[in-house]
GUTORDREN-904261 format. One line per field, with one value per atom (N, C-alpha, C, O): residue in one letter; atom name; x, y, z. Coordinates in Angstrom, 3 decimals. Last residue first. Layout:
REM residues N
res = c(A/...)
atom = c(CA/...)
X = c(X/...)
Y = c(Y/...)
Z = c(Z/...)
REM end
This chain:
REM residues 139
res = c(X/X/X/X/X/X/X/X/X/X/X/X/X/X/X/X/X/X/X/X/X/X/X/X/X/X/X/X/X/X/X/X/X/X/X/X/X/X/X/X/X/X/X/X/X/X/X/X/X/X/X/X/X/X/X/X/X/X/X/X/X/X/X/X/X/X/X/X/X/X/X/X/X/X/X/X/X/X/X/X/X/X/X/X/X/X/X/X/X/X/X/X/X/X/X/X/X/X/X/X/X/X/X/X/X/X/X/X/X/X/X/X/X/X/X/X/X/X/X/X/X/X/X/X/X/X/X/X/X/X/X/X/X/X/X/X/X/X/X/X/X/X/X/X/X/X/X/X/X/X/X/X/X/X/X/X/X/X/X/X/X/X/X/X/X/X/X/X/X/X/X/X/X/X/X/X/X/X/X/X/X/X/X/X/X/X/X/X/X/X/X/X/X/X/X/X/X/X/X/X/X/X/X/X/X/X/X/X/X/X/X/X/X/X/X/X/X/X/X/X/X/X/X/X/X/X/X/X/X/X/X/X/X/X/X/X/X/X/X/X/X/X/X/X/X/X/X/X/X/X/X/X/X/X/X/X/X/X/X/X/X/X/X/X/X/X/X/X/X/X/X/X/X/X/X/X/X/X/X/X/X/X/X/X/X/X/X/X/X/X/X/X/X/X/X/X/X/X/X/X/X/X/X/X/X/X/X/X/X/X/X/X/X/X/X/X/X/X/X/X/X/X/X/X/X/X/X/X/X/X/X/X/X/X/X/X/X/X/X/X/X/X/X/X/X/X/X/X/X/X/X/X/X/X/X/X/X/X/X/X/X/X/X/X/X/X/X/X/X/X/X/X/X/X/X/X/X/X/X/X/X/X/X/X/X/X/X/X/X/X/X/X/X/X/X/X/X/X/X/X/X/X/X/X/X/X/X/X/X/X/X/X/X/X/X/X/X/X/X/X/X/X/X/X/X/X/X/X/X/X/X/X/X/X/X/X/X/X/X/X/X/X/X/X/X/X/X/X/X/X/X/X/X/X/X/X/X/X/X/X/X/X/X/X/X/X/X/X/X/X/X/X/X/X/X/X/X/X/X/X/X/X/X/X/X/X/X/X/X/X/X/X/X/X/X/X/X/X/X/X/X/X/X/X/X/X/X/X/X/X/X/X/X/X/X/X/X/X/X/X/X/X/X/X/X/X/X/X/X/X/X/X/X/X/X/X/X/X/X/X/X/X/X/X/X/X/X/X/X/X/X/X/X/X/X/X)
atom = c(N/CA/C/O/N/CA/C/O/N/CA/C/O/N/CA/C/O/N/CA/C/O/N/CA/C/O/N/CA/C/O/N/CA/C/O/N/CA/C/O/N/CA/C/O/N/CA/C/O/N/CA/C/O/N/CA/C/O/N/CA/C/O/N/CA/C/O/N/CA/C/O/N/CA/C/O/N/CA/C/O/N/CA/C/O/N/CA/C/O/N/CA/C/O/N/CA/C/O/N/CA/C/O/N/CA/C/O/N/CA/C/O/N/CA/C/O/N/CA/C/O/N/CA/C/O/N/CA/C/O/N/CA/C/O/N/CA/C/O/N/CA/C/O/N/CA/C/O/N/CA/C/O/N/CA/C/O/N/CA/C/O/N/CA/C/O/N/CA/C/O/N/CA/C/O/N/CA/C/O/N/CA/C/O/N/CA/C/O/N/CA/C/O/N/CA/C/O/N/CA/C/O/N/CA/C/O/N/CA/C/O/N/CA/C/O/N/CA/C/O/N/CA/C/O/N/CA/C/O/N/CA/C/O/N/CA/C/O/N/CA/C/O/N/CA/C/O/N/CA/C/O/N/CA/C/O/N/CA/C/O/N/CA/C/O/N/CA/C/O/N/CA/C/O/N/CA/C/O/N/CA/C/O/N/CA/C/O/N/CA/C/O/N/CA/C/O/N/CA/C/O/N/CA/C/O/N/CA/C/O/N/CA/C/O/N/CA/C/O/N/CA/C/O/N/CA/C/O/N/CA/C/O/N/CA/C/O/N/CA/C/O/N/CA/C/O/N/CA/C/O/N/CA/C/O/N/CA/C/O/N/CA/C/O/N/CA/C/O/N/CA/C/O/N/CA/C/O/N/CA/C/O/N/CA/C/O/N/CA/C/O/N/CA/C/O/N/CA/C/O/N/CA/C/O/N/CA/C/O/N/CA/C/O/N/CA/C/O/N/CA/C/O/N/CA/C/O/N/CA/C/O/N/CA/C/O/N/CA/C/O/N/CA/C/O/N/CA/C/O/N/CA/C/O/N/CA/C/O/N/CA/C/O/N/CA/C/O/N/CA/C/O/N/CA/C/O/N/CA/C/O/N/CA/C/O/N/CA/C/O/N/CA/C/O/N/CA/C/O/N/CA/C/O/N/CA/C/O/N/CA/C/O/N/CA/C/O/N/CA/C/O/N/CA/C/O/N/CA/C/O/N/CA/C/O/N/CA/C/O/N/CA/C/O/N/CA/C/O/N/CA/C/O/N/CA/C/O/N/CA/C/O/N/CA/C/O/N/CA/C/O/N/CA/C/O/N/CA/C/O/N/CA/C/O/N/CA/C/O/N/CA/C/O/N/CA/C/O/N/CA/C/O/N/CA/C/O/N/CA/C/O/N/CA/C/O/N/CA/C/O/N/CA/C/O)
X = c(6.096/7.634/8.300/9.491/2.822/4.532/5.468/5.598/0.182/1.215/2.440/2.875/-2.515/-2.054/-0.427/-0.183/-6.015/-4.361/-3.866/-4.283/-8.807/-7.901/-6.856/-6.491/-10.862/-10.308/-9.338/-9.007/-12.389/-10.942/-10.085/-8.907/-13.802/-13.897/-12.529/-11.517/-13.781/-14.024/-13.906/-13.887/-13.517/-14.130/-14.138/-15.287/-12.256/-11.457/-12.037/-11.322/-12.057/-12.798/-12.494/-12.608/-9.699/-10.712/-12.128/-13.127/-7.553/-7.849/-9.103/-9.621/-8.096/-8.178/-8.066/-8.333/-6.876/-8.465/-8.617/-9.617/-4.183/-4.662/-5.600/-5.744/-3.029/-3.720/-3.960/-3.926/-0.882/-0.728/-1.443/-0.879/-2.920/-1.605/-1.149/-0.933/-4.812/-5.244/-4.001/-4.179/-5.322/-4.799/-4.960/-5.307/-7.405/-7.912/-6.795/-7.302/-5.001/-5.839/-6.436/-6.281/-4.173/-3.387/-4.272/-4.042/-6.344/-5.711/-4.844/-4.544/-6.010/-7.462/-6.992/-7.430/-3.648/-3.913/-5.065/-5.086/-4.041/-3.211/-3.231/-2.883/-6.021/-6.509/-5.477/-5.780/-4.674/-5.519/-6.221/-7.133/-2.858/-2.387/-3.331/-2.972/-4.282/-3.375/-3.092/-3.356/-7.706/-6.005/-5.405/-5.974/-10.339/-9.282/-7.838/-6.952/-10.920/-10.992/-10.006/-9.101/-13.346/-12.634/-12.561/-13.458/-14.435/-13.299/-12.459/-11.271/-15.967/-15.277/-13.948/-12.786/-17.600/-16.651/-15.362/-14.175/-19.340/-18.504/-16.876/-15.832/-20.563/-19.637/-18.665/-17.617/-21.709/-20.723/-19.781/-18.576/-23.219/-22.824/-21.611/-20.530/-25.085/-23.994/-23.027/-21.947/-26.334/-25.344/-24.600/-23.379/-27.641/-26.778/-26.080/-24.860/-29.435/-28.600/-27.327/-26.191/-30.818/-30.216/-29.736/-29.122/-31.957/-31.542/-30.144/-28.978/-34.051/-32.476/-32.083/-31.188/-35.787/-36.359/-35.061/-34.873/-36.153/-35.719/-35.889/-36.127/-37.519/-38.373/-38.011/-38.844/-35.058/-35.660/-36.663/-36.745/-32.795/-33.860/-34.553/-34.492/-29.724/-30.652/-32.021/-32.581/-28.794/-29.019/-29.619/-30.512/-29.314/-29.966/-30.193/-31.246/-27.095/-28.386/-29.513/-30.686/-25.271/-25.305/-27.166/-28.002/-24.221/-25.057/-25.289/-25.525/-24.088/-25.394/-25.407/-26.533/-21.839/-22.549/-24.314/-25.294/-20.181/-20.330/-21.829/-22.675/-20.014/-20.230/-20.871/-21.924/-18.741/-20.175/-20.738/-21.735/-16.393/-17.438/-18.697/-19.764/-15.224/-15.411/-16.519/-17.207/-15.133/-15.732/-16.043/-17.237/-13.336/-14.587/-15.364/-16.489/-10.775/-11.599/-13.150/-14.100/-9.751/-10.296/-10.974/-11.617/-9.389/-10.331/-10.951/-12.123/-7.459/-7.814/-9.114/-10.069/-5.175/-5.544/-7.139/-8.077/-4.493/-5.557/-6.115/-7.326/-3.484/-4.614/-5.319/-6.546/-1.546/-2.490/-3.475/-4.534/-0.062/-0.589/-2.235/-3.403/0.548/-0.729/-0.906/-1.815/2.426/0.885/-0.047/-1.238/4.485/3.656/2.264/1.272/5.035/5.014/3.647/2.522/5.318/4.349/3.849/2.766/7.905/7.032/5.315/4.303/9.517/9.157/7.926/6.982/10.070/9.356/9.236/8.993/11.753/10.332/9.777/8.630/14.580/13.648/12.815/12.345/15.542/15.532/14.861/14.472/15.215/14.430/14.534/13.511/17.735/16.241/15.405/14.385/19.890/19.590/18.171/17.528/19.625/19.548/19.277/18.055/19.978/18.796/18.423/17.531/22.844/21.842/20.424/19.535/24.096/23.878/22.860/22.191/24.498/23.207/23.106/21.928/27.013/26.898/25.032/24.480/28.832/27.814/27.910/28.588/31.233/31.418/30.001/29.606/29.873/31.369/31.295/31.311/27.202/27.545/29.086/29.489/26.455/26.395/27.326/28.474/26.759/25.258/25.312/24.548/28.495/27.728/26.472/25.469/30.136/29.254/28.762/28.658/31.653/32.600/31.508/31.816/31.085/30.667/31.244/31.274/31.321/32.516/32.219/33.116/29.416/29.965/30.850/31.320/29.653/28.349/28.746/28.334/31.427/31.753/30.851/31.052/30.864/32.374/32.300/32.839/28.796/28.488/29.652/29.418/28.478/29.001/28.769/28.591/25.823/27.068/27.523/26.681/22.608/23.753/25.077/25.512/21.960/21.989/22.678/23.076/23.031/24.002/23.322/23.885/21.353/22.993/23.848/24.933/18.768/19.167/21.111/21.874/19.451/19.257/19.998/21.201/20.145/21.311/21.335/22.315/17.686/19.086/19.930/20.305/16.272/15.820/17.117/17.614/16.822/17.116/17.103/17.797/16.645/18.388/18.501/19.649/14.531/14.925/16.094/16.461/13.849/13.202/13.398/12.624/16.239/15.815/14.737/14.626/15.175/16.736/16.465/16.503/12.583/12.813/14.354/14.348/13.341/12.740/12.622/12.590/15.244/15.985/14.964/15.415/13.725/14.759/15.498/16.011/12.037/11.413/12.464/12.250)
Y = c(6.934/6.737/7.060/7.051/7.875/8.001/8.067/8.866/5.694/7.065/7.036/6.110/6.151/5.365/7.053/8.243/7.192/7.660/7.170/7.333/5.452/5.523/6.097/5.522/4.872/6.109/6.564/7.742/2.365/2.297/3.990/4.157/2.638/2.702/2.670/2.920/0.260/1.562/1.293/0.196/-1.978/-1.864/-0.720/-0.731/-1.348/-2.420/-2.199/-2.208/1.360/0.504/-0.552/-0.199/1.416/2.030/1.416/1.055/1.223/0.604/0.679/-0.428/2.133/0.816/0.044/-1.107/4.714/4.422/2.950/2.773/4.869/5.547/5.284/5.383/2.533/3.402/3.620/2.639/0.476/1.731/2.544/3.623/-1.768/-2.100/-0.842/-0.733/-1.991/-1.189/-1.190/-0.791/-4.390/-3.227/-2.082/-1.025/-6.639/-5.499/-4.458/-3.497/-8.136/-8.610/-7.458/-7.119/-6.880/-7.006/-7.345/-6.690/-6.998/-6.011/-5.840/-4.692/-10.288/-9.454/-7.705/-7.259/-10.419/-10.840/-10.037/-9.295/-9.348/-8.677/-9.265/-8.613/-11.018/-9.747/-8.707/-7.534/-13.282/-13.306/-11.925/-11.928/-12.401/-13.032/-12.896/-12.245/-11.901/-11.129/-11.746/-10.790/-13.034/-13.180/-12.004/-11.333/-13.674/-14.339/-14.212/-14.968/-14.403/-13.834/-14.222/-15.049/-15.754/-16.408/-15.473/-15.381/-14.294/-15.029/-15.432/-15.592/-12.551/-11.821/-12.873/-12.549/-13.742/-13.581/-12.830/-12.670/-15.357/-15.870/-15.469/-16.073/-12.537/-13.682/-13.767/-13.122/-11.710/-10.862/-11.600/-11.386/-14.047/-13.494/-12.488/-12.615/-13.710/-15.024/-14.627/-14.653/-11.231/-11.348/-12.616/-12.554/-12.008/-10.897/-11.109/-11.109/-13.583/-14.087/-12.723/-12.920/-12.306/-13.539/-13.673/-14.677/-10.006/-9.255/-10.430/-10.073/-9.383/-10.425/-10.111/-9.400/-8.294/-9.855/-10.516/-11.728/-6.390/-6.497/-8.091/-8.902/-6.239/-6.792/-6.514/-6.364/-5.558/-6.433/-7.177/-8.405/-3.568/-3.357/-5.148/-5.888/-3.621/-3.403/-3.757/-4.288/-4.085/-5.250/-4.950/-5.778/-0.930/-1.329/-3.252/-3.576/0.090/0.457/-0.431/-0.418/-1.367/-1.301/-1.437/-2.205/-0.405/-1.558/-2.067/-3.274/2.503/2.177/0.895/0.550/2.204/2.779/2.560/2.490/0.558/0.074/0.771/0.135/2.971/2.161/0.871/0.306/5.037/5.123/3.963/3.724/4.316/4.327/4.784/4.895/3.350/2.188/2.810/2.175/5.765/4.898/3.894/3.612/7.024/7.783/6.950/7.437/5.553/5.528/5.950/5.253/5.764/4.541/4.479/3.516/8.239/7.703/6.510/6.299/8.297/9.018/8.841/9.321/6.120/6.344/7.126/6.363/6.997/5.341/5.833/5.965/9.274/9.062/8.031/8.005/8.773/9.837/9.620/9.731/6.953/6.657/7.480/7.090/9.474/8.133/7.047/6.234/10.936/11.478/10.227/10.144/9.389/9.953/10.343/10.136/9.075/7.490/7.941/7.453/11.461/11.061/9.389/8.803/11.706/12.895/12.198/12.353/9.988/10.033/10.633/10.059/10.721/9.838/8.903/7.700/13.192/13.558/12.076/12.229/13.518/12.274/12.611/12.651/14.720/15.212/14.629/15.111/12.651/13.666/14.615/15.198/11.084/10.355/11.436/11.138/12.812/12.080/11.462/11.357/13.646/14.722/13.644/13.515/11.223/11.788/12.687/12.559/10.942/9.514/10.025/9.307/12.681/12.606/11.513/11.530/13.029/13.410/13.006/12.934/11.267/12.055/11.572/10.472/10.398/10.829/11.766/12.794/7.633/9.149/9.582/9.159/5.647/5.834/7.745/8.767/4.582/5.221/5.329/5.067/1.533/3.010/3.590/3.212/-0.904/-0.498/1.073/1.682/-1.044/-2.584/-1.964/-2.175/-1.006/-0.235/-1.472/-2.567/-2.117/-1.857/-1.110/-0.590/-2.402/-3.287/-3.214/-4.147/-0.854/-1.595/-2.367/-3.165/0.885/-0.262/-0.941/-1.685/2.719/1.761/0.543/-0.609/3.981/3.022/1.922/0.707/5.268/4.645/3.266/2.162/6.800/5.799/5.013/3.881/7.514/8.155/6.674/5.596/6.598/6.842/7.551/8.363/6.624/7.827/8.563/9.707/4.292/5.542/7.004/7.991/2.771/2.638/3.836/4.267/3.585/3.480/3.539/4.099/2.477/4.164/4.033/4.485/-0.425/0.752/1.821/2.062/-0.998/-1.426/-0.481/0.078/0.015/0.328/-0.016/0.893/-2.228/-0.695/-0.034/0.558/-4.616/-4.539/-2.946/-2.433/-4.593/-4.277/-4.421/-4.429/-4.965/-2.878/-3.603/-2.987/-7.536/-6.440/-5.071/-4.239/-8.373/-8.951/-8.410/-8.682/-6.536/-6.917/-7.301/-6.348/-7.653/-6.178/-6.502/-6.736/-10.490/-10.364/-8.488/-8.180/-10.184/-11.212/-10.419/-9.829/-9.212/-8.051/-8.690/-8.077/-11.557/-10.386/-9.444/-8.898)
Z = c(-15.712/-14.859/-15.480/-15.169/-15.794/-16.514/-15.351/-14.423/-16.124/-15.230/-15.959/-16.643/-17.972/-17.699/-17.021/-17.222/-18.102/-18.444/-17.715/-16.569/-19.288/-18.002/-18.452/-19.477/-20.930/-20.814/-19.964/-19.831/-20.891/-21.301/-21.292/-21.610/-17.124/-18.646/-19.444/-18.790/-14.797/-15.368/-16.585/-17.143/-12.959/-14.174/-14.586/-15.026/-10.822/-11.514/-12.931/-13.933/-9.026/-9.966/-10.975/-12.149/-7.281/-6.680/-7.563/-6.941/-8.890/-7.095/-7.257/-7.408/-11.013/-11.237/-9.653/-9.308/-11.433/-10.816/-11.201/-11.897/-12.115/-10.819/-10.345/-9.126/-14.111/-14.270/-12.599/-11.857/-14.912/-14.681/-14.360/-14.175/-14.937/-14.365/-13.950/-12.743/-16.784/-15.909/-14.324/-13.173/-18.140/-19.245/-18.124/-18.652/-17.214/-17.800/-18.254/-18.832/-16.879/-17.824/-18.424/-19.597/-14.509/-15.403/-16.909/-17.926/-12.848/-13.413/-14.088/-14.415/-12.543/-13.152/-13.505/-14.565/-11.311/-12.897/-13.373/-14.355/-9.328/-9.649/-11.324/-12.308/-8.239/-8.357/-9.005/-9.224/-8.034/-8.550/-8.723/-9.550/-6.038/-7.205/-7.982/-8.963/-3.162/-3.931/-5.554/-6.282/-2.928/-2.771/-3.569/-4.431/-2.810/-4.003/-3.739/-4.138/0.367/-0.784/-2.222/-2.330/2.567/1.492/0.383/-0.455/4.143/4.696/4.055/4.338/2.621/3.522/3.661/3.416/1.530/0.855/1.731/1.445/3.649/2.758/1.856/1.607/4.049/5.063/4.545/4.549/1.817/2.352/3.347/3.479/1.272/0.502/1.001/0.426/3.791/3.278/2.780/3.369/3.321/4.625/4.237/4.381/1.075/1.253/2.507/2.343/2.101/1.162/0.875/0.445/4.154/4.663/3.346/3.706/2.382/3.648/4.047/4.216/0.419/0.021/0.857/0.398/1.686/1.065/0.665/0.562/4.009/2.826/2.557/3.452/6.814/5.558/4.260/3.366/8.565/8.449/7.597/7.570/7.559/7.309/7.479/6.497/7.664/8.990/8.755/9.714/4.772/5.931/6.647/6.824/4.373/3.403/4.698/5.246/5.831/6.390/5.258/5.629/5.151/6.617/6.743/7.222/2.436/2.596/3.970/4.031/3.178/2.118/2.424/2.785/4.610/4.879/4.610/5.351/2.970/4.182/4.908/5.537/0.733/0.843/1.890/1.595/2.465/1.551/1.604/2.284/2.663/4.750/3.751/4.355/0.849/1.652/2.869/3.669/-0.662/-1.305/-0.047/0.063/1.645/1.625/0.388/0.272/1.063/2.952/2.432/2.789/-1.131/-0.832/0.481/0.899/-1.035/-2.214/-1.393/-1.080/0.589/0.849/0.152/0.763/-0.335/1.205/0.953/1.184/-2.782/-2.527/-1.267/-1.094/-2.081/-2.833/-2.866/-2.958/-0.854/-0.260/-0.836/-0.217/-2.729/-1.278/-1.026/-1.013/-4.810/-4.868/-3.852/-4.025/-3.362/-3.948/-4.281/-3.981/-3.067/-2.133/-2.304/-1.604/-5.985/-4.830/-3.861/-3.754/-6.363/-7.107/-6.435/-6.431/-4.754/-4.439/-5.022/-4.338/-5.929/-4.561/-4.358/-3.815/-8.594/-8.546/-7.097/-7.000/-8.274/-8.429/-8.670/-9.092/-5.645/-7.055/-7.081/-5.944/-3.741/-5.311/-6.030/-7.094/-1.594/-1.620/-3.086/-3.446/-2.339/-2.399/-2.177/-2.798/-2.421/-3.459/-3.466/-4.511/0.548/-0.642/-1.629/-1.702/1.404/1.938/0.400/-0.439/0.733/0.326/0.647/0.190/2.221/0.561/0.160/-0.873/5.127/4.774/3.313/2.962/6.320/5.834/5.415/5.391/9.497/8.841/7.661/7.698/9.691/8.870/8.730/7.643/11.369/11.501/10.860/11.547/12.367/11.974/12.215/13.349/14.297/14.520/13.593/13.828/13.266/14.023/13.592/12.844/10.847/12.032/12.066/11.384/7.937/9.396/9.791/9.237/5.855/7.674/8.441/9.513/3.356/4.301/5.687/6.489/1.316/1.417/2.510/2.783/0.828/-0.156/0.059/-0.802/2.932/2.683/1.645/1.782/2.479/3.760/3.343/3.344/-0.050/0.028/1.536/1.611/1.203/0.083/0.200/0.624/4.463/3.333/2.413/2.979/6.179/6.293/5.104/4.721/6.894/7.636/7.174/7.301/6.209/5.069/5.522/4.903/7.829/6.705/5.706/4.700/10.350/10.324/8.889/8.731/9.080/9.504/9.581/8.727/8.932/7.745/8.498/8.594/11.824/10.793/9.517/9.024/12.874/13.315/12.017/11.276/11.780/11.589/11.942/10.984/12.212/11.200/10.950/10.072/15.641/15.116/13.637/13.192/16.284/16.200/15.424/14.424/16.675/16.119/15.886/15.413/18.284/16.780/15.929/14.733/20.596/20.281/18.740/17.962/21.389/20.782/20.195/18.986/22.099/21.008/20.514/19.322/24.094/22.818/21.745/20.763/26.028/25.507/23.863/22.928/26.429/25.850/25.266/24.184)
REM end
């Protein structure tokens, strides 16, 4: 068990240790584990980037879009399955099985957004189909 935390902390250790150090040590390959010269510049440099801050903002945003479309959702088709004398009640539950187990995958959903021209755009998580009005992001 100590072998397996041991081979699991010691890639996290090794980062934190080498963004600790000064750039000069970091390039030259002499930190192991623990820090030799701390310096903070590699922090300042990655916290100045305004294309951190916009990283952050569209987490928050899939995060945050994507919870309150999915518990609507889940929601409406929960209560719509409960209903015993819906008439597509057993082909709808297949239907959701099925797809549940077997999904297209990463690759295939990254072409389909690619295809649609929707590679940059903010609402293309959330609607693959929207409209061509999408503003695409600036890096």
């Amino acid at each position: 068990m100590l072998f397996v935390i041991t081979i699991t902390l010691y890639p996290f250790i090794y980062v934190i240790g080498m963004s600790l150090n000064k750039n000069t040590l970091t390039s030259m390959d002499t930190i192991f584990i623990f820090p030799k010269d701390i310096s903070l510049h590699s922090y300042k440099t990655l916290f100045s980037d305004p294309l951190l801050w916009k990283a952050y903002y569209n987490t928050i945003w899939y995060v945050a879009v994507g919870t309150v479309i999915n518990v609507i959702m889940t929601m409406l088709g929960g209560y719509v399955l409960a209903q015993k004398r819906f008439f597509l009640r057993r082909k709808l539950n297949l239907f959701i099985i099925i797809t549940m187990y077997f999904g297209g995958g990463l690759i295939p959903t990254f072409m389909l957004i690619n295809k649609l021209g929707r590679q940059r755009c903010i609402r293309h998580v959330h609607a693959l189909g929207y409209r061509k009005s999408c503003r695409p992001l600036r890096f």
